[in-house]
C-alpha positions as CSV (number, residue, x, y, z in Angstrom):
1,X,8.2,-52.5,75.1
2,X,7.6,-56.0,75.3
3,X,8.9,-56.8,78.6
4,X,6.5,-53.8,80.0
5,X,3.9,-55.3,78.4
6,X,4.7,-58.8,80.3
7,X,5.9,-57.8,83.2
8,X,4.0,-54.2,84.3
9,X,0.3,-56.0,85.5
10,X,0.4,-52.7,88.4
11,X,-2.0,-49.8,87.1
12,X,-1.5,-46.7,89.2
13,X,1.7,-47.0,90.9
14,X,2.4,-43.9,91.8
15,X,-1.2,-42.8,92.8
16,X,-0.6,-45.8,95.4
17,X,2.7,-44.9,96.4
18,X,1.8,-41.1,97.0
19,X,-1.6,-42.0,99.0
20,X,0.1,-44.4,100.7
21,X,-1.6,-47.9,99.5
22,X,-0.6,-51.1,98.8
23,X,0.7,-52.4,95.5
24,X,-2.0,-54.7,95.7
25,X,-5.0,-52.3,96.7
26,X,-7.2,-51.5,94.3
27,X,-7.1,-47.2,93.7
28,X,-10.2,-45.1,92.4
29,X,-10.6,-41.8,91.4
30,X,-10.6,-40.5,94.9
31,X,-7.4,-41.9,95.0
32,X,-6.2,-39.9,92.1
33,X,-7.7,-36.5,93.4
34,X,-6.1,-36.7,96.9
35,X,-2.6,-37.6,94.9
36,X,-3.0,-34.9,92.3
37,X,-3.8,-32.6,95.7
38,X,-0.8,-34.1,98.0
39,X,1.3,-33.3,94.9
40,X,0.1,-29.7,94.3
41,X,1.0,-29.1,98.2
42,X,4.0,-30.9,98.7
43,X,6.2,-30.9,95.7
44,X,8.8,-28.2,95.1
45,X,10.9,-27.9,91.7
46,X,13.9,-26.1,91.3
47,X,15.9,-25.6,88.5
48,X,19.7,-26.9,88.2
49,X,20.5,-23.8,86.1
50,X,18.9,-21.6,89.1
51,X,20.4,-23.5,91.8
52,X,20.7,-21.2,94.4
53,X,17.4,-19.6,94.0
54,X,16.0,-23.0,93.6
55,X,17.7,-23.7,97.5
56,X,16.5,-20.2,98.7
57,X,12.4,-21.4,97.2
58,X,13.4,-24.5,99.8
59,X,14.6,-22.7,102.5
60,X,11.4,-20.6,102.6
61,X,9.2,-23.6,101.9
62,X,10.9,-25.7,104.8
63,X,11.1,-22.9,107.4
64,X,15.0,-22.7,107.1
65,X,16.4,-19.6,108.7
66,X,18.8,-18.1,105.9
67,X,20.2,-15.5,108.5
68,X,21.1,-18.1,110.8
69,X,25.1,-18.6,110.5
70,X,25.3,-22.3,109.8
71,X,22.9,-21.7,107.1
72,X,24.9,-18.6,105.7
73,X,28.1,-20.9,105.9
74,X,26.9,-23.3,104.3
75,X,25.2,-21.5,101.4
76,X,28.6,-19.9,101.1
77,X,30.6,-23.1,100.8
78,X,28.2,-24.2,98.0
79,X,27.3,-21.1,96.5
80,X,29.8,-18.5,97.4
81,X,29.0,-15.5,98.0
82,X,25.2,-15.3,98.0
83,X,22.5,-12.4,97.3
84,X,22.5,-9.7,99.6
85,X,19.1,-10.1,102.0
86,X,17.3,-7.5,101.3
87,X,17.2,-8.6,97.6
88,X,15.9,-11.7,99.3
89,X,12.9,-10.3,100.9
90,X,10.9,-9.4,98.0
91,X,11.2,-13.1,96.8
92,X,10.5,-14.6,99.9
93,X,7.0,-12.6,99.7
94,X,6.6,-13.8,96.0
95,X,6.8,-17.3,97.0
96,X,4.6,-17.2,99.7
97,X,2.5,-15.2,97.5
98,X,2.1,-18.3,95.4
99,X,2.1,-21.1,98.0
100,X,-1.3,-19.1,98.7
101,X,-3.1,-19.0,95.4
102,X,-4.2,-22.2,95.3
103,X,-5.4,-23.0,99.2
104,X,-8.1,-20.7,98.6
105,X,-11.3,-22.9,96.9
């Protein structure tokens, strides 16, 4: 605790980083709302104990094409056998589903 106190003199590091400043710009509130709304848009969590439907929310969010067969391979090395698609289907709608909620204001 003591060395943080000494040695951490940034405030807002990671609003900076995310909007893109320097560690020596000052950062304002605007600065904090575009962060909080770059982070809200952009940031996708998965879950290690739901690995491979945590990959399958990335595919969808990245634009991966699952039924591509490099894609299959690969989700077969790491996951073997996977879901069958048309169990897929329904979540792909879900998640879209919720990527939209929030861009309507």
């Amino acid at each position: 605790l003591e060395w943080a106190e000494k040695h951490n003199f940034d405030e807002n590091f990671l609003v900076k980083k995310i909007v893109g400043k320097k560690l020596t710009d000052d950062a304002g509130m605007a600065d904090l709302i575009i962060a909080k709304e770059i982070v809200r848009r952009r940031f996708i969590v998965g879950l290690l104990d739901e690995m491979e439907e945590s990959v399958h929310r990335f595919n969808v969010m990245l634009g991966v094409n699952e039924s591509d067969e490099k894609t299959k391979e690969c989700m077969n090395e790491v996951f073997g056998t996977t879901k069958d698609e048309s169990d897929k289907s329904d979540e792909v709608d879900s998640v879209e589903a919720q990527g939209d909620e929030g861009d309507e204001k």
